[in-house]
DRENLUM-894905 format. One record per residue (C-alpha): residue number from 1; residue in three letters; z, x, y. Coordinates in pm, 1 decimal. Each point is the difference from the previous one (the first is absolute). Layout:
NUM_Ala_Z_X_Y
...
//
This chain:
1_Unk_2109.0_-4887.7_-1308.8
2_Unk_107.0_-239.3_278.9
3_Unk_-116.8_-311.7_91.1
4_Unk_-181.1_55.7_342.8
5_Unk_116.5_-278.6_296.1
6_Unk_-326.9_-122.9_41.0
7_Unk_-279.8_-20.4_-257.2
8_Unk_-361.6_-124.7_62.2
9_Unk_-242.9_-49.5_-260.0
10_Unk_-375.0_-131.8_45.0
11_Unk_65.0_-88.0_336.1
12_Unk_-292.3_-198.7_215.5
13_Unk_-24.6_-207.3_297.9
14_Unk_-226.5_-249.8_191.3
15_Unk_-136.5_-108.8_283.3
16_Unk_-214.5_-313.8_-78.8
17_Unk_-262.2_123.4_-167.9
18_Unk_24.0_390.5_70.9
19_Unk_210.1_184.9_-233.5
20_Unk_228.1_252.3_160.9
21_Unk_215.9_166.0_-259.3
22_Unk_-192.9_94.6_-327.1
23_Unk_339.6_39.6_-277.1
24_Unk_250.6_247.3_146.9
25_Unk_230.3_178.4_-205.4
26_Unk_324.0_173.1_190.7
27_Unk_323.2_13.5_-26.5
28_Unk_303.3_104.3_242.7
29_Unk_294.7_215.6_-117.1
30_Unk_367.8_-140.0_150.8
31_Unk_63.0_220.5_292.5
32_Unk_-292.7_104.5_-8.3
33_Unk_-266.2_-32.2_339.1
34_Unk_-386.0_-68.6_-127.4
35_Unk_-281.4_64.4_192.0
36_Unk_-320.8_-198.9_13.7
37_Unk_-290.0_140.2_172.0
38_Unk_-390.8_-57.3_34.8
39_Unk_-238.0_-81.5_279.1
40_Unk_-12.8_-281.0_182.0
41_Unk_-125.6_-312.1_-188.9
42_Unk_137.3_179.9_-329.5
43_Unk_264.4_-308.2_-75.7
44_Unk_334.0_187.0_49.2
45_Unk_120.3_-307.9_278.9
46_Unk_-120.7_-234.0_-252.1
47_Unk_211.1_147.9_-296.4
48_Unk_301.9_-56.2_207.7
49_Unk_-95.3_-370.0_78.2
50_Unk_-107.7_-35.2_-363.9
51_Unk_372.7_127.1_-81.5
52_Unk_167.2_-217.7_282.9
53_Unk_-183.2_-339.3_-103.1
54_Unk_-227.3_19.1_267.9
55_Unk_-344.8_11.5_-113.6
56_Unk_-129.7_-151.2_-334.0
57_Unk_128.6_198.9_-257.7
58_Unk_11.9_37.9_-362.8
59_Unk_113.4_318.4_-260.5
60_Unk_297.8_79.4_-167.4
61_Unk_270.6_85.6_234.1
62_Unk_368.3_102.0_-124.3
63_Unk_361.1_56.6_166.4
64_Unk_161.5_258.4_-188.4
65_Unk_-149.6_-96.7_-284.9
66_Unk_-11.3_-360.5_37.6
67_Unk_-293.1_-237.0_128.3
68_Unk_-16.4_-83.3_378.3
69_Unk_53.5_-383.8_120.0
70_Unk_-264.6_54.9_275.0
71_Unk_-87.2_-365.4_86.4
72_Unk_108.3_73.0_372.4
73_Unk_106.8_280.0_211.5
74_Unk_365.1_-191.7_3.0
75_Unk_-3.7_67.7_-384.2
76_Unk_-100.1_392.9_56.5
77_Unk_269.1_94.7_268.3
78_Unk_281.6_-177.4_-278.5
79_Unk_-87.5_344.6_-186.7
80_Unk_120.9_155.2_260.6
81_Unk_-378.0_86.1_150.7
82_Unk_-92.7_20.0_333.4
83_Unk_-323.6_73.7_171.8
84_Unk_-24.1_90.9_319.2
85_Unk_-389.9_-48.5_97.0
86_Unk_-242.1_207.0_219.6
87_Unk_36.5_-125.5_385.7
88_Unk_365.8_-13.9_8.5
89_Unk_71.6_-364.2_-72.0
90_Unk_259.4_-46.4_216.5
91_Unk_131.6_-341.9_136.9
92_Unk_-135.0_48.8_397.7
93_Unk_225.3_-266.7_104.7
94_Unk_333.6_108.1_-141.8
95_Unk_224.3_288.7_86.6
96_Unk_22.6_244.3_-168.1
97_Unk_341.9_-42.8_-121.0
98_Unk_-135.1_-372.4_-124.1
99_Unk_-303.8_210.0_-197.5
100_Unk_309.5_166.5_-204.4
101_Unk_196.8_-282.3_-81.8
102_Unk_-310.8_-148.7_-101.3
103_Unk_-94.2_272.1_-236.8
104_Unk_324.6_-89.0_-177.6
105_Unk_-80.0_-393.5_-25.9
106_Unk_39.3_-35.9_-360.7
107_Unk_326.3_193.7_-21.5
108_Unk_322.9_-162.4_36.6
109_Unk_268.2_312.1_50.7
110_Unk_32.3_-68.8_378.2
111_Unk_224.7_291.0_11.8
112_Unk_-215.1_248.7_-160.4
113_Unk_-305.7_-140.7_187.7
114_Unk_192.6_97.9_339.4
115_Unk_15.0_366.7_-179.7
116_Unk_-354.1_41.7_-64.6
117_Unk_-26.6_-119.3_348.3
118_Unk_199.8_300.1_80.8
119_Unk_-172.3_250.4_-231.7
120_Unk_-309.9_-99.9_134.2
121_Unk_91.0_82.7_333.6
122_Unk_126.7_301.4_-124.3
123_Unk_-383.5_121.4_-130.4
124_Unk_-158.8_-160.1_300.9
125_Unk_240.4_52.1_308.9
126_Unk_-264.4_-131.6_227.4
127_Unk_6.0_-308.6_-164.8
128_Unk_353.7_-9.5_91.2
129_Unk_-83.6_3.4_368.5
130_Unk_-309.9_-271.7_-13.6
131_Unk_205.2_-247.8_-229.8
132_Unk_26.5_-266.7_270.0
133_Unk_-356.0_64.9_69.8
134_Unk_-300.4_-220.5_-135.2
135_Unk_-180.4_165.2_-273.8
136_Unk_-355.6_-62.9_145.3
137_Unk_132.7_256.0_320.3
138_Unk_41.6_260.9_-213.3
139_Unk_-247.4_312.1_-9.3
140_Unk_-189.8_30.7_-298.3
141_Unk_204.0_263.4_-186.1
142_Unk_323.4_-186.4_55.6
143_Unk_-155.8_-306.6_-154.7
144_Unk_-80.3_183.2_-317.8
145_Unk_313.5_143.0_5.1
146_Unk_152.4_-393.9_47.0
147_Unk_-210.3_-105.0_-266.3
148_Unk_120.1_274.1_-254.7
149_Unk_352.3_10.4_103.8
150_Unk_-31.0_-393.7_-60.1
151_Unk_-136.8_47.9_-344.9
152_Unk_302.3_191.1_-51.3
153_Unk_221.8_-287.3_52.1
154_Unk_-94.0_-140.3_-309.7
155_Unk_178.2_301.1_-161.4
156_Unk_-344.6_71.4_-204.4
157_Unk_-36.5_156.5_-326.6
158_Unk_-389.7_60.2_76.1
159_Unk_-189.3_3.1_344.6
160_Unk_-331.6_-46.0_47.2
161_Unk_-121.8_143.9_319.5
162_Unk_-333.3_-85.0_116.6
163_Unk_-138.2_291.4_300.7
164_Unk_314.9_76.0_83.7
165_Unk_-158.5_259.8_253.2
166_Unk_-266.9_-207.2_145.2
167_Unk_-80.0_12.4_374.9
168_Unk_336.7_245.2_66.2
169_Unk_51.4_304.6_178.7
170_Unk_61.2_302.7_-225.7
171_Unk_376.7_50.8_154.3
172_Unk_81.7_-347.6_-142.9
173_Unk_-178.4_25.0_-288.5
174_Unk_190.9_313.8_-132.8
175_Unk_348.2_-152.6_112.3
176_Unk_-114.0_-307.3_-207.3
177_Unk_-76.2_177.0_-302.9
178_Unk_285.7_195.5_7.2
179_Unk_199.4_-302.0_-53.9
180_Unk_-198.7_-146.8_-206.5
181_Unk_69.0_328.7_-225.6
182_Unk_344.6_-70.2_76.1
183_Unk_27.9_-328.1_-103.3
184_Unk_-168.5_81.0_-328.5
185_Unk_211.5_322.9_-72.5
186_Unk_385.1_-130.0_109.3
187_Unk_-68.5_-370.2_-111.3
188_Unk_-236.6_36.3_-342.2
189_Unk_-199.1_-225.3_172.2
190_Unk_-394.1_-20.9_-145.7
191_Unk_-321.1_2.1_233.4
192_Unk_-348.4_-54.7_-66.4
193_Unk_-145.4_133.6_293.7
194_Unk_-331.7_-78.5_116.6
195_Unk_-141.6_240.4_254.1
196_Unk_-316.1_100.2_160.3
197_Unk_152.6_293.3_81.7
198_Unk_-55.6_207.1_-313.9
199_Unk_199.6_331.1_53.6
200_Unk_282.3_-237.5_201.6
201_Unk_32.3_-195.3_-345.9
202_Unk_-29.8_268.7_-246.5
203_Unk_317.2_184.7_151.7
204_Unk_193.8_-320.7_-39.6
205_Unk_-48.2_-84.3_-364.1
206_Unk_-23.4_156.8_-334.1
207_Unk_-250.8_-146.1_-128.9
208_Unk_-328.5_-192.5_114.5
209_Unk_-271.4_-199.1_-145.8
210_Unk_-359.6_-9.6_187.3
211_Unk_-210.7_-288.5_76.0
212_Unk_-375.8_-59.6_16.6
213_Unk_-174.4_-356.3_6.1
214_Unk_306.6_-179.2_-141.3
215_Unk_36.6_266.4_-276.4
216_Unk_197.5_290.3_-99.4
217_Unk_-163.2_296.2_-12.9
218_Unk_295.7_281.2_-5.7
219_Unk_359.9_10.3_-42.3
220_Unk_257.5_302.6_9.7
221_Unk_291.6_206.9_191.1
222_Unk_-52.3_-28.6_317.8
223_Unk_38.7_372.9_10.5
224_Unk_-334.0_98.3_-270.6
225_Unk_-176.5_-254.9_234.6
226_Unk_40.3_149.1_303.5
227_Unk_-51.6_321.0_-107.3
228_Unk_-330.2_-80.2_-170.9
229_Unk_-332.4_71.4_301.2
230_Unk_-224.7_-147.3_-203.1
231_Unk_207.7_-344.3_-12.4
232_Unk_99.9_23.3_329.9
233_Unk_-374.3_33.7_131.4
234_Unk_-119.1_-295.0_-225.4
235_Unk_273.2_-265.9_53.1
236_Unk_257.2_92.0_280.4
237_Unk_-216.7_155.9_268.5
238_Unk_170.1_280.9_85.3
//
């Protein structure tokens, strides 16, 4: 059996004095995309951050097989990790050719980095158009889709995508997962997906794991879960 990319054992997480995450186990398949779903207030943001360095955090966290360094976000994107959180996180200020060329800050290939400039335009041809234009002028959706498609420029073996669908129209919301399912399917590249939108999420990825009060309470294909009422009723609301 193979070693799974990412493997999370007894997972938990803090905020002062109120415990978040109660000892998750999950782990994430290479080229695989993950879904983590639960209401909100269930701790699926503050897995990611507990992943990403971002919140207290303590468990047993391995890279194909190996332990984390997880001192400091820096030391999670060296695995070749990047998170790309809920509200877009895009640099207002900057173009949005400067937001892609920043997403590639700790590579050093200066031709390839002009590439994945190019193949990035190539997923998001409106970017392509706006990439003289300040981030912050952007609508919503094409901020997500600056923030993913600079996520990308750090040629990632694993994304973690925080409400990737938050506050967008359903037009852009379908193109965005459809190149999101792209990206995964013609580059092997992993997702862990976290999603309000239940049925959205559950077409995505393979398999999903469901949170309540900082704990797991369910895991399985994607498929049994959305096909199961009774689950669906009790933890997905629809």
């Amino acid at each position: 059996m193979s070693v799974p990319l990412l493997e999370v054992r007894g997972l938990t997480a803090a905020y002062g004095q109120v415990q978040a995450l109660h000892g998750l186990d999950f782990a994430i398949v290479a080229g695989s995309v993950t879904a983590l779903l639960g209401a909100n207030g269930a701790g699926k943001t503050t897995t990611l951050r507990a992943l990403t360095a971002m919140v207290k955090a303590a468990g047993d966290v391995r890279f194909e097989g190996r332990p984390m360094n997880r001192r400091s976000t820096e030391d999670v994107v060296r695995y070749g990790i990047a998170h790309v959180p809920q509200g877009r996180g895009t640099f207002t200020r900057m173009t949005v050719a400067e937001n892609l060329a920043l997403g590639a800050m700790t590579r050093r290939d200066h031709a390839g980095i002009r590439a994945d400039i190019e193949r990035m335009y190539g997923y998001f041809p409106i970017l392509r158009t706006r990439r003289e234009q300040q981030a912050g002028t952007l609508s919503g959706g094409e901020q997500q889709m600056l923030a993913v498609a600079r996520a990308l420029m750090l040629r990632p073996r694993l994304m973690l995508l925080d409400e990737p669908s938050f506050g967008l129209a359903p037009l852009v919301v379908r193109e965005l997962f459809g190149i999101l399912a792209a990206v995964n399917r013609d580059e092997k590249v992993s997702m862990m997906i976290v999603e309000q939108n239940a049925g959205l999420a559950l077409g995505l990825a393979s398999h999903a794991y469901l949170l309540e009060t900082g704990r797991i309470v369910l895991d399985g294909p994607s498929e049994a879960i959305s096909a199961d009422e009774g689950v669906r009723r009790a933890y997905l609301g629809y």
